[in-house]
C-alpha positions in Angstrom: 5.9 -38.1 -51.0 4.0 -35.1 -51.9 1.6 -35.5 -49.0 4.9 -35.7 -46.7 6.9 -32.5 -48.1 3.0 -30.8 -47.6 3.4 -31.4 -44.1 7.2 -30.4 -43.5 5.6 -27.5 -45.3 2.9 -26.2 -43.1 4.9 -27.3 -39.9 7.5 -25.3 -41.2 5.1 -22.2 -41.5 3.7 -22.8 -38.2 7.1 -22.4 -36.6 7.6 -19.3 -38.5 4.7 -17.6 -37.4 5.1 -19.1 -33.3 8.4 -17.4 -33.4 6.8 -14.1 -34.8 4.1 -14.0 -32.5 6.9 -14.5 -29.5 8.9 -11.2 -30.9 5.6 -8.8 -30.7 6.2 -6.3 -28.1 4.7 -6.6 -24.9 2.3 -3.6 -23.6 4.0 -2.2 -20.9 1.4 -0.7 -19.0 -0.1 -4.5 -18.3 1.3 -6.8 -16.2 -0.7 -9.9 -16.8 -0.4 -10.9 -13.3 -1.9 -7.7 -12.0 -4.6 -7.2 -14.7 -8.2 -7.2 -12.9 -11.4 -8.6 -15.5 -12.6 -4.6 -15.9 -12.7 -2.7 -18.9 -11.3 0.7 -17.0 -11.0 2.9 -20.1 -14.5 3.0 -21.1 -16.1 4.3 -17.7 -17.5 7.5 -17.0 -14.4 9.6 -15.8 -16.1 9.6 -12.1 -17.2 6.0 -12.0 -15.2 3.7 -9.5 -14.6 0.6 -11.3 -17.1 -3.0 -10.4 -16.4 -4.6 -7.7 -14.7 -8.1 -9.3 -16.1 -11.1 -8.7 -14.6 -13.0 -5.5 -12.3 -15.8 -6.2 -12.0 -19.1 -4.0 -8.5 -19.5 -2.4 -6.7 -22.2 -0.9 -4.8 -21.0 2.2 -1.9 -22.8 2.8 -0.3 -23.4 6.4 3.2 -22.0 5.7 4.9 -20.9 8.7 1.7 -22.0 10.5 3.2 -24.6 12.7 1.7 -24.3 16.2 -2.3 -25.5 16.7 -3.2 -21.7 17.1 -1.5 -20.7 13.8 -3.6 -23.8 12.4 -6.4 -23.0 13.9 -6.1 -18.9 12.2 -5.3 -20.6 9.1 -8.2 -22.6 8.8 -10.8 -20.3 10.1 -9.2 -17.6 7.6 -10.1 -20.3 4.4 -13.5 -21.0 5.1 -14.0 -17.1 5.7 -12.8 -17.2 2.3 -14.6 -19.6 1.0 -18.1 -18.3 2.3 -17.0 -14.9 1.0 -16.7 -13.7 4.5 -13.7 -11.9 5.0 -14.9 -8.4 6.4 -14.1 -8.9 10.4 -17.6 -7.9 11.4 -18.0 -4.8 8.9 -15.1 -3.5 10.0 -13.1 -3.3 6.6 -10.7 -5.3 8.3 -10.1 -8.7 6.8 -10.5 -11.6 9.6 -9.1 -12.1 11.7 -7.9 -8.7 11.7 -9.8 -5.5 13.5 -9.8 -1.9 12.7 -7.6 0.2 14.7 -7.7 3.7 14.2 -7.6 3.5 9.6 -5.2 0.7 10.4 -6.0 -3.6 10.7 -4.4 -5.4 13.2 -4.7 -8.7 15.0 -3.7 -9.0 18.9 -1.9 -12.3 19.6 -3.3 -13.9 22.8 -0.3 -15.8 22.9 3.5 -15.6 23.1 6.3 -16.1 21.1 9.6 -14.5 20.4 10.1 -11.9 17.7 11.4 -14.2 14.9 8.5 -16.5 15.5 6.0 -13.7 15.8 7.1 -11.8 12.8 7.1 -15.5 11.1 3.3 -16.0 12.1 2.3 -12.7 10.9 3.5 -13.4 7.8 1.5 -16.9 7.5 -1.7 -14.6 7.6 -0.7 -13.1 4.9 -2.0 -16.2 2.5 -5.3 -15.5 0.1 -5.3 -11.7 0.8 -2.5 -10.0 -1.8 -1.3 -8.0 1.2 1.7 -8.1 2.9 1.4 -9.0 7.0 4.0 -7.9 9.3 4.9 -6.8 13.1 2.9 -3.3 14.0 4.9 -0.7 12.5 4.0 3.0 13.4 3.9 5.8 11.3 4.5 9.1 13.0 1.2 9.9 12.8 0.3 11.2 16.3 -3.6 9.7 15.8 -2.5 6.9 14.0 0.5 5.9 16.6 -1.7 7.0 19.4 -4.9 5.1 18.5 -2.6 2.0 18.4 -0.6 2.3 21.7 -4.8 3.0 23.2 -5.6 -0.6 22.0 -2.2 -2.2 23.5 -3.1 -0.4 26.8 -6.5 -1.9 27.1 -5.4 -5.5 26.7 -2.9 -4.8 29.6 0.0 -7.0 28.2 3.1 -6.7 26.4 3.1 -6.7 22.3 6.5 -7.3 20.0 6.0 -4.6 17.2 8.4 -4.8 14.3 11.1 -2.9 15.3 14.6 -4.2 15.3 18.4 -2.7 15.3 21.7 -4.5 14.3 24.2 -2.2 16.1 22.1 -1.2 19.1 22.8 2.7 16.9 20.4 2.4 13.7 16.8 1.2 14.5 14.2 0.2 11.5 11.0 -1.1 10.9 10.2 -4.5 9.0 9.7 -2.4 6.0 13.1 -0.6 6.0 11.7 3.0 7.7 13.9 4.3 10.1 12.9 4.5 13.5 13.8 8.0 14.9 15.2 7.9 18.5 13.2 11.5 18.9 10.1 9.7 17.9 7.4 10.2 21.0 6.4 7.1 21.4 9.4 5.9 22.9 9.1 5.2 26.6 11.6 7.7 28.9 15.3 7.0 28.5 14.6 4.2 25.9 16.0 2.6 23.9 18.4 1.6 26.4 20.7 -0.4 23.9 21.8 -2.9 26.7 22.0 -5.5 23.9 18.5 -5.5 23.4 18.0 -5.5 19.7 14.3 -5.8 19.4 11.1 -3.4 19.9 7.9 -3.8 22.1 5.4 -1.8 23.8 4.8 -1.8 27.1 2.1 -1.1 30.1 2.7 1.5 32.4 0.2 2.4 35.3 0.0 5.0 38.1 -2.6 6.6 39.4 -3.9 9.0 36.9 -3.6 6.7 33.9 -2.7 4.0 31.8 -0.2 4.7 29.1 1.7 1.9 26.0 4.8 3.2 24.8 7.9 1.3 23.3 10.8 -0.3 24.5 13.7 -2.3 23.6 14.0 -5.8 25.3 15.8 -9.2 24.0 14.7 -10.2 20.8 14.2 -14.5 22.3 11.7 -13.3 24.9 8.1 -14.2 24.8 5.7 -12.1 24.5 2.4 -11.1 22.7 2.5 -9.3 19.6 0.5 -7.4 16.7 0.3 -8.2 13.2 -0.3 -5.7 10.9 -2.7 -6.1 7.6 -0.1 -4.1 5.0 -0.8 -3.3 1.4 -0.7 -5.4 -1.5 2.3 -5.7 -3.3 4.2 -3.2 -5.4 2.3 -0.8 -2.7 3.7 1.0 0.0 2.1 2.9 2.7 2.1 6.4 2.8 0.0 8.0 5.9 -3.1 6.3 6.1 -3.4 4.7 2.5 -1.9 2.6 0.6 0.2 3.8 -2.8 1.9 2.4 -5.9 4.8 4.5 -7.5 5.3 3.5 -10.8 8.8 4.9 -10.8 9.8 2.1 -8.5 8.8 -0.6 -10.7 10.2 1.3 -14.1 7.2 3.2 -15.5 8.6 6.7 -16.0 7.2 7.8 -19.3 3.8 7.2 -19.4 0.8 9.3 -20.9 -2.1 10.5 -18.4 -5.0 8.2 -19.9 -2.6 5.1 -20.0 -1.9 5.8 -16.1 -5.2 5.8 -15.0 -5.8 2.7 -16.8 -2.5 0.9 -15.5 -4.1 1.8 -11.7 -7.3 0.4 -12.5 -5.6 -3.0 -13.6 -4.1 -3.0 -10.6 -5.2 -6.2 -8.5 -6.0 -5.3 -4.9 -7.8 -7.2 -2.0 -11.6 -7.5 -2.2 -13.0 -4.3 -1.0 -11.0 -2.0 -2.9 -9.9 -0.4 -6.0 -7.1 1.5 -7.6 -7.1 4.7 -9.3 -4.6 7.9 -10.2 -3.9 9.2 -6.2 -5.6 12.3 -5.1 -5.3 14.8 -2.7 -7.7 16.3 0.0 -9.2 13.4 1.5 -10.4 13.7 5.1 -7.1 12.3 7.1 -4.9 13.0 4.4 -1.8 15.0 5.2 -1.4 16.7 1.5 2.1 18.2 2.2 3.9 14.8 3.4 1.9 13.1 0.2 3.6 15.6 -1.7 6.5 15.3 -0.4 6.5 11.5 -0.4 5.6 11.2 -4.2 8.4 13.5 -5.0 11.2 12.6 -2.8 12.9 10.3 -5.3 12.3 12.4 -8.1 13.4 15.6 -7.6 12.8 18.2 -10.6 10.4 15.4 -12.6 6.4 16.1 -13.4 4.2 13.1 -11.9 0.7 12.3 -12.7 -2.2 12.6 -10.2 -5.6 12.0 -10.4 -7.4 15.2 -11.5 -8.2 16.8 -15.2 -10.4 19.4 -16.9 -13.6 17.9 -17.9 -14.5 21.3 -19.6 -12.4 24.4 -20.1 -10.5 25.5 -16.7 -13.0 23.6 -14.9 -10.5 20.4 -12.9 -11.7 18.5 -10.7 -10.2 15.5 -8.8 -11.2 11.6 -10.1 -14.0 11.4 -7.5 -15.7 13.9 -8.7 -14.1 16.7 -6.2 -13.6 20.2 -7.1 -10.2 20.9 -7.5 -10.3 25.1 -7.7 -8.4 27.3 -9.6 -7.4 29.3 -7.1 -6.2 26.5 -4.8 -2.7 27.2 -3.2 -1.5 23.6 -4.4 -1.0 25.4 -8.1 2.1 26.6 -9.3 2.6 30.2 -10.0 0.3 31.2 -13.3 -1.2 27.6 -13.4 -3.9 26.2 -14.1 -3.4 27.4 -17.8 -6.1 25.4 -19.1 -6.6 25.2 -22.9 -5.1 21.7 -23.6 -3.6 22.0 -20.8 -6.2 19.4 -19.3 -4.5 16.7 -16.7 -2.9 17.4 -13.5 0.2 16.8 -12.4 3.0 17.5 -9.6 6.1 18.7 -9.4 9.0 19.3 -6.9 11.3 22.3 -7.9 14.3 20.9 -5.3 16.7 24.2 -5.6 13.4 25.7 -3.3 12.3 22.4 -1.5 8.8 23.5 -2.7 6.4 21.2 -4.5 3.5 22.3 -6.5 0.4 21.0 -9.0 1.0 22.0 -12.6 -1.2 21.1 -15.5 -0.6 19.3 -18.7 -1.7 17.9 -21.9 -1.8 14.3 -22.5 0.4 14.4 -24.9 3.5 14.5 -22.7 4.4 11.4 -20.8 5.3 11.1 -16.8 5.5 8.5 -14.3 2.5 8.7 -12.2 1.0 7.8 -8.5 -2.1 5.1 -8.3 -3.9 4.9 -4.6 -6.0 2.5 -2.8 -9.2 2.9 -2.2 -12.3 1.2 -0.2 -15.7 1.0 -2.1 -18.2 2.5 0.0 
């Protein structure tokens, strides 16, 4: 008997301390999911994290329900398998290839747009990034480099363009498409019931030119797919970004940000890390802009501190210079006023860099990037 009440004892306790351990709060700056096997808060402030080690995946056919889509899949799992997945040292996961800062894969065969966008997705599998139709950017180099490949290959491409009321056109990912946008073809879209976007060929005798169209959504054509970023990204310009205001991070010290990006899991290849500004190809004032947009009158971390007194510089090791134009009136002030921030004063529709201590707590702006 005493041996029995021993053990209703100890179970008893057992339970106890199983439900304790349930209540402890949960950390959240780490999504479990999304936690790379790197220790981010002990590197050198200018070291990019290891690259992780590369996983095995198992590619599954979903959506993949022609030969050619089987075909895809199966050449893009033993890619994977063999650790292979650079398209020819392109940066480009197969059996995409760089276009412009951009991966893409031209279709060499037809299908309408719900089937196309449908196969797009399907190469999506193993790579933690989103695939979708083509979607253009307004970026004249971007957009332009683009419409250059379609012309080469002389055919017609779906890109993911679509309207429900032949009046409001968007891309896959929700951007509206503007009707003044340039790359529309002369006197398009024509809105004859034609719900769906494409480029198209045109020839005379002094060139060859893409542009896009509207046409019937059920007719076959070729069509792009477009490598996207991984999720809780979004692209911005030529990179890819996470906001953590989107997925509820708002009050956040500067330190725990930078560690939150580096957790981040992204495709083989890359990294995460606080965003910067600067970069060759970046447009600064529409990253700005963009970063700010839906939070109007709120500070927002970046990636850039004072290593020593007054002297910032950007996460990459980057001067970032006092007397840059990016500062806010009497900033830097320096002191303990040590990590970079930015900040959108909406009654002037002017944003501005600001610094900070640690102390205070912001949502903040992580950005992809490609080790070298």
């Amino acid at each position: 008997i005493q041996s029995s009440a021993m053990v209703v004892i100890i179970w008893s306790l057992l339970m106890v301390v199983g439900v304790w351990a349930d209540q402890l709060p949960v950390n959240p700056y780490q999504d479990v999911n999304k936690v790379a096997n790197m220790s981010a808060s002990v590197l050198w402030p200018f070291q990019k994290p290891a690259k992780p080690t590369q996983v095995d995946s198992e590619i599954p056919n979903e959506g993949a329900t022609t030969v050619k889509a089987v075909e895809l899949s199966v050449k893009l799992e033993k890619a994977i398998a063999s650790e292979v997945t650079d398209n020819g040292g392109s940066g480009c996961d197969f059996p995409f290839e760089a276009v412009g800062s951009m991966c893409y894969y031209f279709s060499d065969e037809q299908r309408n747009f719900d089937e196309a966008s449908n196969f797009c997705a399907s190469l999506s599998h193993g790579h933690n990034r989103e695939v979708t139709l083509a979607m253009l950017d307004y970026s004249t180099n971007e957009d332009q480099a683009l419409l250059d490949a379609a012309s080469a290959r002389d055919a017609s491409f779906w890109v993911g363009g679509a309207t429900e009321d032949n009046i409001q056109w968007k891309w896959q990912d929700g951007r509206d498409i503007y009707l003044q946008a340039r790359f529309w073809g002369f006197g398009e879209p024509n809105n004859r019931g034609n719900k769906c976007t494409a480029t198209q060929v045109t020839t005379n005798a002094n060139f060859i030119r893409s542009y896009i169209y509207d046409t019937e959504c059920m007719e076959s054509l070729n069509f792009i797919c477009q490598q996207g970023c991984p999720s809780d990204f979004r692209r911005i310009g030529n990179s890819c970004y996470f906001l953590s205001h989107e997925v509820g991070l708002d009050k956040v010290h500067w330190q725990d940000a930078r560690d939150y990006c580096r957790s981040l899991v992204v495709p083989e290849g890359y990294y995460a890390d606080l965003a910067v500004l600067g970069l060759p190809g970046q447009d600064d004032y529409r990253l700005m802009y963009e970063f700010c947009a839906q939070l109007p009158d709120v500070d927002i971390w970046l990636g850039a501190f004072a290593e020593t007194e007054c002297e910032y510089k950007w996460i990459d090791g980057r001067t970032l210079a006092s007397s840059s134009i990016y500062w806010v009136k009497s900033a830097p002030y320096c002191g303990d006023y040590n990590h970079v921030a930015i900040y959108n004063y909406s009654s002037r529709n002017q944003t501005y860099l600001i610094d900070f201590p640690d102390r205070y707590t912001f949502p903040f702006v992580c950005q992809m990037f490609q080790y070298d």
